[in-house]
BAZAPA-28199 format. One record per residue: residue number from 0; x negated, y, z of N, C-alpha, C, CB in turn. Coordinates in Angstrom, 3 decimals, always signed. Glycine has a CB too. Layout:
# BAZAPA-28199
+-----+----------+----------+----------+----------+----------+----------+----------+----------+----------+----------+----------+----------+
: pos :     n_px :     n_py :     n_pz :    ca_px :    ca_py :    ca_pz :     c_px :     c_py :     c_pz :    cb_px :    cb_py :    cb_pz :
+-----+----------+----------+----------+----------+----------+----------+----------+----------+----------+----------+----------+----------+
: NUM :        X :        Y :        Z :        X :        Y :        Z :        X :        Y :        Z :        X :        Y :        Z :
...
+-----+----------+----------+----------+----------+----------+----------+----------+----------+----------+----------+----------+----------+
# end
This chain:
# BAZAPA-28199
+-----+----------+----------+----------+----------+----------+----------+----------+----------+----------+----------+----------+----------+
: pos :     n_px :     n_py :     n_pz :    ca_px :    ca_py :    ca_pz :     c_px :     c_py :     c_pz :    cb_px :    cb_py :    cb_pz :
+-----+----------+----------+----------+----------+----------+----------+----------+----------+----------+----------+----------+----------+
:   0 :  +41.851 :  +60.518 :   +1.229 :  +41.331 :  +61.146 :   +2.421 :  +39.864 :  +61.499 :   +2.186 :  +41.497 :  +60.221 :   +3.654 :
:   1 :  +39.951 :  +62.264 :   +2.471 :  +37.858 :  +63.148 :   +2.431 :  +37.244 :  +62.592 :   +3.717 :  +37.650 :  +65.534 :   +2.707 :
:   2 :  +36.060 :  +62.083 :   +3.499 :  +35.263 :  +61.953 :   +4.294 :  +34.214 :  +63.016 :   +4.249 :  +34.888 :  +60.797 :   +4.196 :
:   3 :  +34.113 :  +63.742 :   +5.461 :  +32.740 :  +64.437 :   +5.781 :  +31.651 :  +64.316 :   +6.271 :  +32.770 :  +65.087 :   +6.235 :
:   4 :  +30.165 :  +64.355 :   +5.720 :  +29.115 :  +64.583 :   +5.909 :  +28.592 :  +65.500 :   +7.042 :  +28.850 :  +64.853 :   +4.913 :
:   5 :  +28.082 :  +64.941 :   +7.883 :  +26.881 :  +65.594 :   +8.557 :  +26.308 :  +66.924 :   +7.417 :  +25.552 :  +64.222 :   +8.844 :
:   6 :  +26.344 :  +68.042 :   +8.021 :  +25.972 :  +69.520 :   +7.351 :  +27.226 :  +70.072 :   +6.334 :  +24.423 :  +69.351 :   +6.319 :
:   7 :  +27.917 :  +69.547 :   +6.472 :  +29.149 :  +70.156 :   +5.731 :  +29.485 :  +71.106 :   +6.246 :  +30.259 :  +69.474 :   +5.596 :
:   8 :  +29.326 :  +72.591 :   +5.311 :  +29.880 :  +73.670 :   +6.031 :  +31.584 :  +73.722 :   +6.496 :  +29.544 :  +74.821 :   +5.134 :
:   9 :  +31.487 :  +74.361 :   +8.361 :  +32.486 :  +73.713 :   +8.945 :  +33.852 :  +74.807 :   +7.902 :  +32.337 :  +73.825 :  +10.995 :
:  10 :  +33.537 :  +75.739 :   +6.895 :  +35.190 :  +75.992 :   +6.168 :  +35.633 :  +75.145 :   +5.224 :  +35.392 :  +77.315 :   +5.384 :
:  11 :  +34.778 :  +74.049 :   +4.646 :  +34.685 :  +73.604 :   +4.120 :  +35.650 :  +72.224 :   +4.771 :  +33.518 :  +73.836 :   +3.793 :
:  12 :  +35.850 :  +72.249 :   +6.035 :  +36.814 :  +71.040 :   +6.087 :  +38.392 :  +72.184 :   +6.489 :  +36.190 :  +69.558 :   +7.655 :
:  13 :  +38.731 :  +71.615 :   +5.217 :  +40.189 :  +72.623 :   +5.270 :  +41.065 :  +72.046 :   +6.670 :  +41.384 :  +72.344 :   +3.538 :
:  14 :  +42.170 :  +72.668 :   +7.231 :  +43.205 :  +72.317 :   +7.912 :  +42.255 :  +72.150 :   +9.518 :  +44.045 :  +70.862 :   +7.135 :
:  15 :  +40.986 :  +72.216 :   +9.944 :  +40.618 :  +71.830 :  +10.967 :  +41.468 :  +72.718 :  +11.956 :  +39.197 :  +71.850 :  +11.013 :
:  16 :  +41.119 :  +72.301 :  +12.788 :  +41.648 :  +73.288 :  +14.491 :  +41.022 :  +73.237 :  +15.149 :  +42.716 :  +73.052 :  +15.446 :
:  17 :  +39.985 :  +74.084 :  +15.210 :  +38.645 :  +73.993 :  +16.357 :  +39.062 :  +74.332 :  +17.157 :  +37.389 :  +74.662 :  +16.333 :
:  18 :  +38.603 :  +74.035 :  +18.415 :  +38.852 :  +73.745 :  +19.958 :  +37.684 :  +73.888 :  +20.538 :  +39.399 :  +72.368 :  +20.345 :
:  19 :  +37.439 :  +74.903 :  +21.883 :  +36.347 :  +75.501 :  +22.475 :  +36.741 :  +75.268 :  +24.093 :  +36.158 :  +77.132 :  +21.947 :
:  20 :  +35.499 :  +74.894 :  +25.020 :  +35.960 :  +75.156 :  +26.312 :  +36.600 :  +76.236 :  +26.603 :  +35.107 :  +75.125 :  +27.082 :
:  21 :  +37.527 :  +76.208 :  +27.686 :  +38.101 :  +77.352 :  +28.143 :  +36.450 :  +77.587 :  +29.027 :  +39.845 :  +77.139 :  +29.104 :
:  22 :  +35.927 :  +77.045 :  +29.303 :  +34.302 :  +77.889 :  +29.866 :  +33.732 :  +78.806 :  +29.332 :  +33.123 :  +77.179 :  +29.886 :
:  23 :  +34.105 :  +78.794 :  +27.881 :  +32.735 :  +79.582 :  +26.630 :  +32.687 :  +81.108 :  +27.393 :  +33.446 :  +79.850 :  +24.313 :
:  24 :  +31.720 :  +82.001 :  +27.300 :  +32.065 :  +83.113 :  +27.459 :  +32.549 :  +83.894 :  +26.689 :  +31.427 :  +83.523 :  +27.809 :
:  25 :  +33.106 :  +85.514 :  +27.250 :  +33.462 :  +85.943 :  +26.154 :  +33.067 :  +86.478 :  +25.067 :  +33.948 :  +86.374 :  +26.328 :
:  26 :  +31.601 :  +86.401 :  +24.416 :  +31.508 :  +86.576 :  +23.892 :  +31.434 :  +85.163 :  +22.165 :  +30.887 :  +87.368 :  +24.612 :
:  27 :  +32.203 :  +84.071 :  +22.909 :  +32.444 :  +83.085 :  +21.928 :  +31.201 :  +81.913 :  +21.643 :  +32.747 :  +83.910 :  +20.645 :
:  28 :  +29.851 :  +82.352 :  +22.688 :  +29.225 :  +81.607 :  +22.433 :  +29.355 :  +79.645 :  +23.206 :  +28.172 :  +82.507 :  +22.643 :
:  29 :  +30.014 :  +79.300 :  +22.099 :  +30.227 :  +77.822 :  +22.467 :  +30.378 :  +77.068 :  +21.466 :  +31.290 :  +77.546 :  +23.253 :
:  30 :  +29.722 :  +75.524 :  +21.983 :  +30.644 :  +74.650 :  +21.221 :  +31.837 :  +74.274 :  +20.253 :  +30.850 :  +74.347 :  +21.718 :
:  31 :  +32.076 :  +74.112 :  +19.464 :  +34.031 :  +74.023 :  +19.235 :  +33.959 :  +72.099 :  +18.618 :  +34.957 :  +75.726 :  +17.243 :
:  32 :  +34.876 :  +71.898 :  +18.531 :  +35.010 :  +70.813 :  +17.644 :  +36.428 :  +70.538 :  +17.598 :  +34.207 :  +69.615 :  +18.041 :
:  33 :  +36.739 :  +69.416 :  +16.579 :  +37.952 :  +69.080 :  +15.346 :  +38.091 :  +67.985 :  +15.141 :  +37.820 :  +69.526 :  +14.010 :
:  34 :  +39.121 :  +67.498 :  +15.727 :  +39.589 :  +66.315 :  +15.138 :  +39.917 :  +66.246 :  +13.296 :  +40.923 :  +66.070 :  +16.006 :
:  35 :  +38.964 :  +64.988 :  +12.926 :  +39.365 :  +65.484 :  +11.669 :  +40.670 :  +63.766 :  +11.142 :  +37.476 :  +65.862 :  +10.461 :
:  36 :  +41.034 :  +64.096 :   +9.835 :  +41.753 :  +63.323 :   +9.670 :  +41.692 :  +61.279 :   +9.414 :  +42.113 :  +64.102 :   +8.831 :
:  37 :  +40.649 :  +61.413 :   +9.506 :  +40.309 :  +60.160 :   +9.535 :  +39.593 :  +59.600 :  +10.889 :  +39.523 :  +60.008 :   +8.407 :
:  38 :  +39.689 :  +59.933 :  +11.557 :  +39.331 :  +59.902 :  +13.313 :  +38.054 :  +60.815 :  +13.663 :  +38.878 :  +58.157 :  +13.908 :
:  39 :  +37.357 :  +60.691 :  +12.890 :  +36.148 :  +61.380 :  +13.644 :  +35.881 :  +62.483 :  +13.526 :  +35.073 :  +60.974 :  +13.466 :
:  40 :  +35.372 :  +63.150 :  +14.832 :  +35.292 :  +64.538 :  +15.109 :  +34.333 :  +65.009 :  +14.681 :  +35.342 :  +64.897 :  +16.252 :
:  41 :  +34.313 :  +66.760 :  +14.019 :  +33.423 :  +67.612 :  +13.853 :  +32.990 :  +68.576 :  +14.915 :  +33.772 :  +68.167 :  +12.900 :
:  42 :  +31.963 :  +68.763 :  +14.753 :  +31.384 :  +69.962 :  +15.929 :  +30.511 :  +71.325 :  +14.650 :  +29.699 :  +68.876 :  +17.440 :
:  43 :  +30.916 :  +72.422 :  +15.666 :  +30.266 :  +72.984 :  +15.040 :  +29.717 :  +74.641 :  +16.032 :  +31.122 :  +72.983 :  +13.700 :
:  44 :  +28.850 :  +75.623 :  +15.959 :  +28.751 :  +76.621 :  +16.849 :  +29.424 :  +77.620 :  +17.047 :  +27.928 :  +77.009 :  +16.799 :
:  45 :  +30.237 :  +77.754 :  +17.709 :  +30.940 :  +78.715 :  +17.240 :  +30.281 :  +80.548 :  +16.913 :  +32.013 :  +78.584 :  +18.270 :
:  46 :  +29.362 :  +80.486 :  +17.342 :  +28.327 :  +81.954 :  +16.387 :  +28.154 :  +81.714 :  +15.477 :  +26.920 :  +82.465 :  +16.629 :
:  47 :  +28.209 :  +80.567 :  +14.240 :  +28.148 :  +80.544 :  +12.779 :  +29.042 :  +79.719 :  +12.835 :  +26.926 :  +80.217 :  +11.960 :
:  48 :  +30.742 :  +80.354 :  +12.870 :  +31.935 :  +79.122 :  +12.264 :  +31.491 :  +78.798 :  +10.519 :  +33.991 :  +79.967 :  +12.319 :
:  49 :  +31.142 :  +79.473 :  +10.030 :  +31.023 :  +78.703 :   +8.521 :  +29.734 :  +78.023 :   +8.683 :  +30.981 :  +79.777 :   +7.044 :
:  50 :  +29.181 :  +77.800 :   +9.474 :  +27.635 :  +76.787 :   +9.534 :  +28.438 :  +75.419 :   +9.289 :  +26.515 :  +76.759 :  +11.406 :
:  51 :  +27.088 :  +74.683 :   +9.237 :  +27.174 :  +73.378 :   +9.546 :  +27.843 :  +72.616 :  +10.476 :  +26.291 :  +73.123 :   +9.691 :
:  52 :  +28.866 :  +71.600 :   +9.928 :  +29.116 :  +70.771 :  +11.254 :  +28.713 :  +69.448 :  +11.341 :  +30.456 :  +70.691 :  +11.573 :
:  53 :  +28.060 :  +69.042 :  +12.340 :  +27.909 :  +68.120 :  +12.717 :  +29.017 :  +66.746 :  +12.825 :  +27.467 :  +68.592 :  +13.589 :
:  54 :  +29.079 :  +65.637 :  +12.155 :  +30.377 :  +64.880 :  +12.025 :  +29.800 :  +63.619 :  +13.091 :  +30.860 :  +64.370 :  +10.167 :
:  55 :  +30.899 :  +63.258 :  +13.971 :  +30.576 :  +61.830 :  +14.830 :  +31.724 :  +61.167 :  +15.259 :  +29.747 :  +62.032 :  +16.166 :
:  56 :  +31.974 :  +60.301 :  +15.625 :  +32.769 :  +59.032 :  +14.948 :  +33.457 :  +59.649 :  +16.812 :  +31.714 :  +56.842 :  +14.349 :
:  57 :  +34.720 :  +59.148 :  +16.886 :  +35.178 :  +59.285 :  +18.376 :  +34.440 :  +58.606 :  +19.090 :  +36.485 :  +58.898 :  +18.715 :
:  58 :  +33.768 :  +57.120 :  +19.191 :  +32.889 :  +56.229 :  +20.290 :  +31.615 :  +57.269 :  +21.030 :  +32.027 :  +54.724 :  +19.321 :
:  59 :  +31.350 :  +58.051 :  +19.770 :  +30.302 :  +58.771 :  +19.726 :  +30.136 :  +60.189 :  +21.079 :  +30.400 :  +59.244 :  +18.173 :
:  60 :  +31.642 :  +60.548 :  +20.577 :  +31.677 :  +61.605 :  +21.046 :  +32.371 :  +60.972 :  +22.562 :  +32.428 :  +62.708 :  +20.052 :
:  61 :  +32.755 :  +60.107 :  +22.974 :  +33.362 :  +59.655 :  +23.741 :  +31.937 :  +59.045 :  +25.338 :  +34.328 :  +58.527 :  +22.721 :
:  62 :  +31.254 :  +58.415 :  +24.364 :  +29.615 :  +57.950 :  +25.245 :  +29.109 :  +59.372 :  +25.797 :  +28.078 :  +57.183 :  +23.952 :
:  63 :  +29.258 :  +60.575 :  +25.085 :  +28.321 :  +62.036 :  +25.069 :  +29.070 :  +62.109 :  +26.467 :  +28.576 :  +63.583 :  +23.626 :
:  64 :  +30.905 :  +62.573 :  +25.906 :  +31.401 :  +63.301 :  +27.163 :  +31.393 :  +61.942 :  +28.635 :  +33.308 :  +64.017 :  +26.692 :
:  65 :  +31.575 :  +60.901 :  +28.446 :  +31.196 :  +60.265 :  +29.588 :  +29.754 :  +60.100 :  +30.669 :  +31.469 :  +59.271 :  +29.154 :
:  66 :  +28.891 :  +60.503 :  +29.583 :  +27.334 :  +60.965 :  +29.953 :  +27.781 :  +62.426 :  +30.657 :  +26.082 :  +61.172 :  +28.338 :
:  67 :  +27.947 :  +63.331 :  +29.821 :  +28.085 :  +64.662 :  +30.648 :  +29.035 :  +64.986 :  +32.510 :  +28.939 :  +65.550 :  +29.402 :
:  68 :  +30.241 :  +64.015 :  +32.020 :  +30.971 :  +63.911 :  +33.219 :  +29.873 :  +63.156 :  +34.515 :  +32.430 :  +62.942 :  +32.812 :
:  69 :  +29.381 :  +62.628 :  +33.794 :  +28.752 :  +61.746 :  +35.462 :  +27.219 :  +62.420 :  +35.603 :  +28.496 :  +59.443 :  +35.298 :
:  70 :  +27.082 :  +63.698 :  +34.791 :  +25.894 :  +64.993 :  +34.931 :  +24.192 :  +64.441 :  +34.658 :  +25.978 :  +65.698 :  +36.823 :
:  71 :  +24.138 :  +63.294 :  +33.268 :  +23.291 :  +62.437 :  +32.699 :  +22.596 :  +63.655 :  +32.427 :  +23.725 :  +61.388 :  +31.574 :
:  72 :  +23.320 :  +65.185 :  +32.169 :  +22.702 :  +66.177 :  +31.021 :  +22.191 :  +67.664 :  +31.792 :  +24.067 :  +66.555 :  +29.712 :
:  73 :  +22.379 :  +67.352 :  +33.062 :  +22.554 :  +68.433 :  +34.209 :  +21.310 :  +68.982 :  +34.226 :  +22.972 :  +67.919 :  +35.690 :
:  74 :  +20.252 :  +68.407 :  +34.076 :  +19.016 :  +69.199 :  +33.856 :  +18.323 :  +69.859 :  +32.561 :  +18.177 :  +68.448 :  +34.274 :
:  75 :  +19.371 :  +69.695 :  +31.820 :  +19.113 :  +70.579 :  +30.465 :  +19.306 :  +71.548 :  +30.292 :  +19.539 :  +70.380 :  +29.543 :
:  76 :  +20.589 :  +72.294 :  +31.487 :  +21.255 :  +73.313 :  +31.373 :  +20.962 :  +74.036 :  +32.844 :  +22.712 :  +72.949 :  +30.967 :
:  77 :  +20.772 :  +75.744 :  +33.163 :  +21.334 :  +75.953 :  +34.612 :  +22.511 :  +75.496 :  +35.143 :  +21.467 :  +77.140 :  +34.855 :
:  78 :  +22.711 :  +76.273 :  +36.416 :  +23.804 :  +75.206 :  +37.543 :  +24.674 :  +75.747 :  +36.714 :  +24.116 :  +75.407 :  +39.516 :
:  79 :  +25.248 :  +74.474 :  +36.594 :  +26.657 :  +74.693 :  +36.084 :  +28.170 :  +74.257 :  +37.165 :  +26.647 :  +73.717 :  +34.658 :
+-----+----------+----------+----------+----------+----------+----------+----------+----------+----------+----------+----------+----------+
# end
């Protein structure tokens, strides 16, 4: 099994399936991320899919989206 690095360009993890809010607009600017095969998820932008992805363990990504749900992040962004 491959383990990935933080900055690993995201074609570079073969077989991924990036996944984007149904929010993004249409012009694709969003988030995506990938379950990868050893549990932990990649993120990456979706305006440079061959950029860098960012790699974080599920706990990781799990603390973020529980922060975001209870709107820890609401002043970073307009009304959303």
């Amino acid at each position: 099994m491959h383990e990935f690095k933080n900055g690993t360009p995201a074609t570079q993890i073969d077989d991924a399936v990036w996944v984007k809010s149904t929010y993004s607009n249409p012009n694709g600017e969003c988030v995506e991320l990938a379950l990868l095969p050893g549990g932990d998820i990649a993120l990456r932008n979706s305006r440079d899919p061959g950029g860098p992805a960012l790699i974080y363990t599920r706990n990781e990504i799990e603390v973020f989206l529980r922060g975001a749900k209870d709107g820890e992040f609401d002043g970073m962004v307009g009304n959303c």
